[in-house]
Each structure stands twice: as C-alpha cells, then as structure tokens.
C-alpha distance (Angstrom), angle and dihedral (degrees) to the residues before:
residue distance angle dihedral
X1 . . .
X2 3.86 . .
X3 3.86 115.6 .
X4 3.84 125.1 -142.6
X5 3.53 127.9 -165.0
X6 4.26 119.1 -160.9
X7 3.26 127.0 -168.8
X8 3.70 144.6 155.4
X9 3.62 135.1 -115.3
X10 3.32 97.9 -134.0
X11 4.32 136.9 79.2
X12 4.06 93.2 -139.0
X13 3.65 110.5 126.9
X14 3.54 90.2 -152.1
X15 4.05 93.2 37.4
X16 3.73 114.6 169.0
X17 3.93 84.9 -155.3
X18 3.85 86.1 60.6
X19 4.08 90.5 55.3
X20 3.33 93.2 51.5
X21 3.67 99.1 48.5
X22 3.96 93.3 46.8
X23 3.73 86.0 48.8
X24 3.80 93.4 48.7
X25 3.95 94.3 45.0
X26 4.28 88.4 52.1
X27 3.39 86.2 64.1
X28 3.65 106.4 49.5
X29 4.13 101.7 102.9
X30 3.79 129.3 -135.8
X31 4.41 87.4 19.0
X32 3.78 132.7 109.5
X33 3.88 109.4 -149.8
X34 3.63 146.6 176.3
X35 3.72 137.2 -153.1
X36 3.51 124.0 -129.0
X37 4.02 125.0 -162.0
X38 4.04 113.4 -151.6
X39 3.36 86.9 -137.4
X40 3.72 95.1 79.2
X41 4.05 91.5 65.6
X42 4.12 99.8 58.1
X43 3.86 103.3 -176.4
X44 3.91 134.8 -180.0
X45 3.87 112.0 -112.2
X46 3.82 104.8 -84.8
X47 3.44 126.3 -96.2
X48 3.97 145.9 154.5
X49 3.86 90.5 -115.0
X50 3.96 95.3 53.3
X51 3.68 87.0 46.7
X52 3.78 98.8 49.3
X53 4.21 82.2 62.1
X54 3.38 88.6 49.7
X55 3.99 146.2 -84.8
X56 3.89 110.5 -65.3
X57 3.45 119.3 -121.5
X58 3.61 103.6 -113.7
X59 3.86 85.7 63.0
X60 3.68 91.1 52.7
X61 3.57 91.6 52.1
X62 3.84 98.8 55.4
X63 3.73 95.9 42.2
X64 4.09 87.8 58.2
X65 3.67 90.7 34.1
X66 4.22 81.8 61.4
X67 3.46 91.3 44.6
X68 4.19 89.5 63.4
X69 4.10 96.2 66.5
X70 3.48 142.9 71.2
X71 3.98 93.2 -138.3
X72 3.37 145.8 -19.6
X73 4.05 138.4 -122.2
X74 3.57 106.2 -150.2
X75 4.07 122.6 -177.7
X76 3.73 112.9 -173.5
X77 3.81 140.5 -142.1
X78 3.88 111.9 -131.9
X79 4.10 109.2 -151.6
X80 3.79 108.5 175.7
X81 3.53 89.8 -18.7
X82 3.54 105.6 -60.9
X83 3.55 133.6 67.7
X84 3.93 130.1 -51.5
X85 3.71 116.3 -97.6
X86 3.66 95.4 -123.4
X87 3.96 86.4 55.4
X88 3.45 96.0 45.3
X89 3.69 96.3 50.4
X90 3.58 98.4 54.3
X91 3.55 92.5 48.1
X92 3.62 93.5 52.9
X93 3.94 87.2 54.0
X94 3.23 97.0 48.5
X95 3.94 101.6 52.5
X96 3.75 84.8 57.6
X97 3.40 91.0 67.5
X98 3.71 92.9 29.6
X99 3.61 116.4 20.0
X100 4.33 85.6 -168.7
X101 3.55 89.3 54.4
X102 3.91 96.9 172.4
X103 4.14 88.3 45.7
X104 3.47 94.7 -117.7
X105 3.78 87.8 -74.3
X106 4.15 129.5 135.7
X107 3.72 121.7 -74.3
X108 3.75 128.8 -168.9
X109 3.30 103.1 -154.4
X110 3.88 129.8 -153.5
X111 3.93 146.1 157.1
X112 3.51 127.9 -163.8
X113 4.26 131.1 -166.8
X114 3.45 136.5 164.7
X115 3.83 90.5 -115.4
X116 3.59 123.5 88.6
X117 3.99 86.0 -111.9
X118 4.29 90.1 75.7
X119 3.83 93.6 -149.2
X120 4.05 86.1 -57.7
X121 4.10 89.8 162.8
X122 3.82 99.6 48.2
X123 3.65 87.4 41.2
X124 3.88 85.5 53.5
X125 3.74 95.8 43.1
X126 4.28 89.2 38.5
X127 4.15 79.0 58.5
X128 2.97 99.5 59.4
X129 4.27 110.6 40.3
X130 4.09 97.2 34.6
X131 4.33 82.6 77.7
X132 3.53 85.0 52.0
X133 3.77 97.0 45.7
X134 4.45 96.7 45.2
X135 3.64 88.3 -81.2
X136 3.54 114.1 143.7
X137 4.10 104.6 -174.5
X138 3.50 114.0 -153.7
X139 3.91 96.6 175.6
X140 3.61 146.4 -14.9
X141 3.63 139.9 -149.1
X142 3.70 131.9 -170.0
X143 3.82 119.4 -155.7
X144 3.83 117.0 -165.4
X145 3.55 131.6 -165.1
X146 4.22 91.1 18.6
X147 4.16 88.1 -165.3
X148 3.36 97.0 46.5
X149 4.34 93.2 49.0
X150 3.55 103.1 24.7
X151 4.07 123.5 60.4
X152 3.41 134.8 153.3
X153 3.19 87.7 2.7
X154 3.70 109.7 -61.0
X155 3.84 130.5 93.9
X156 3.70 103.4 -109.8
X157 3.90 100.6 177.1
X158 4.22 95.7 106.8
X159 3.82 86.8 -152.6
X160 3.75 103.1 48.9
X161 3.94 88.9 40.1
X162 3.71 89.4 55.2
X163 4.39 91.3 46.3
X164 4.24 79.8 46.1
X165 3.34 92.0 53.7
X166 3.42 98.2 53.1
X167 3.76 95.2 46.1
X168 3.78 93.6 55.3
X169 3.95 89.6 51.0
X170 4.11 90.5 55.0
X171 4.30 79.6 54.0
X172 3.78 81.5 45.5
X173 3.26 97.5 55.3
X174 4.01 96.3 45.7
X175 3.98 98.6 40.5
C-alpha cells in the first residue's frame, strides 16, 4: 500500500492549514498516511555559518522522514503572501541536504486562509518552486474563507467540495 504524508506549512498549533490537510489526506482511497506537525523539527534560522558546523538534526530528520512516502498533501499558510517562516526555513534546510526535497514524487498542493483569497499567492508562488525542489504537483486546490466552508471538521461549501474532490482523484490517480 502507498503511504502519504500531509502536513502544513505553517507552526500554529491550532492551524486551519493542518485541518484541511488531515481532512484531505482521509480521503485519498487505497493509501495509508500520516500527519506530520512542523513543530516537531525546531530549527535555528538558516545560515551558511550554522551549516559549515554541520546540519542540525531536526533537518536531518525531516529530509529522511520525506524520503519514507510515496507523496505528500501539503496545505499552506499564506503570511504576507508568501510562505510562513517556519515553512520556509525548513525547506531551505532541507534542500541543502537534498536539493529534490519532495523526491521527485506527487504533491497535491493546497492553501487555505480565512480571506476570501484561500492562500491564492502562496499557492501561486508554491506552483512554481515545488518543480524546482523534486516536487511533482499533480493538483491544487485553494480554499477561501476556511470558517465560513469548513466546520466541525468537514468542508461544507458543495462547490468547493466537489472542485476538492476532483483534485484528490488526479493525486489518486498518480499515487
């Protein structure tokens, strides 16, 4: 059986980008899958100096803990448009150990906010580098205003469940 991990790209212990990436990842068929929280993997701010001592464990730990699936949902936080810090950072460590930090393996790719814009400019940017950095993504979905479409845990907005739906067969369909 395939495994999945999901995650979010954000450090918010009660991250909406985390719900909707465990939600998304329960309903990919015929996969086992785990959930990982960026929290676990607490790393200094990179730099060429740390590095030169050596890569720090927590960065170590992700890259191999990447290297145990098949692919990967991933929902991320917007903060002034671009990634979080915390995602950023570990990302950044990683491809120095890895520069194909997702393994050339399929990613379904999301963002949510609670703006109507859904992450739309991380998403954009997320696009765009993930090719760069192993990520092969298979399909995206954007889900805006995350209180007003998700509760209790379920996506409620008939229209965006439908356009989820169809992204996480595409990820079916390649995993």
């Amino acid at each position: 059986m395939k495994k999945v991990l999901a995650f979010a790209g954000s450090n918010s212990k009660s991250s909406i980008n985390k719900q909707l990436a465990t939600y998304t990842v329960s309903k990919v068929n015929g996969v086992s899958y785990d959930v990982a929280d960026l929290n676990d993997y607490p790393l200094p701010i990179f730099s060429l100096e740390i590095e030169a001592e050596g890569f720090p464990k927590a960065a170590e730990e992700f890259n191999k803990l990447l290297s145990q699936y098949d692919g990967f949902v991933i929902s991320l936080a917007e903060h002034n448009g671009s990634y979080s810090a915390v995602f950023k950072n570990i990302f950044d460590w990683v491809s120095r150990i890895d520069r194909k930090v997702f393994k050339d393996k399929p990613v379904l790719l999301m963002a949510t906010s609670p703006g109507g814009k859904g992450g739309a400019y991380v998403l954009e940017t997320a696009k765009n580098t993930f090719p760069h950095l192993g990520g092969k993504v298979v399909s995206t979905f954007s889900l805006p205003s995350f209180y007003d479409n998700f509760k209790e845990g379920e996506l409620v907005n008939v229209e965006l469940k439908e356009l989820l739906n169809k992204s996480i067969k595409e990820f079916e369909f390649v995993i």
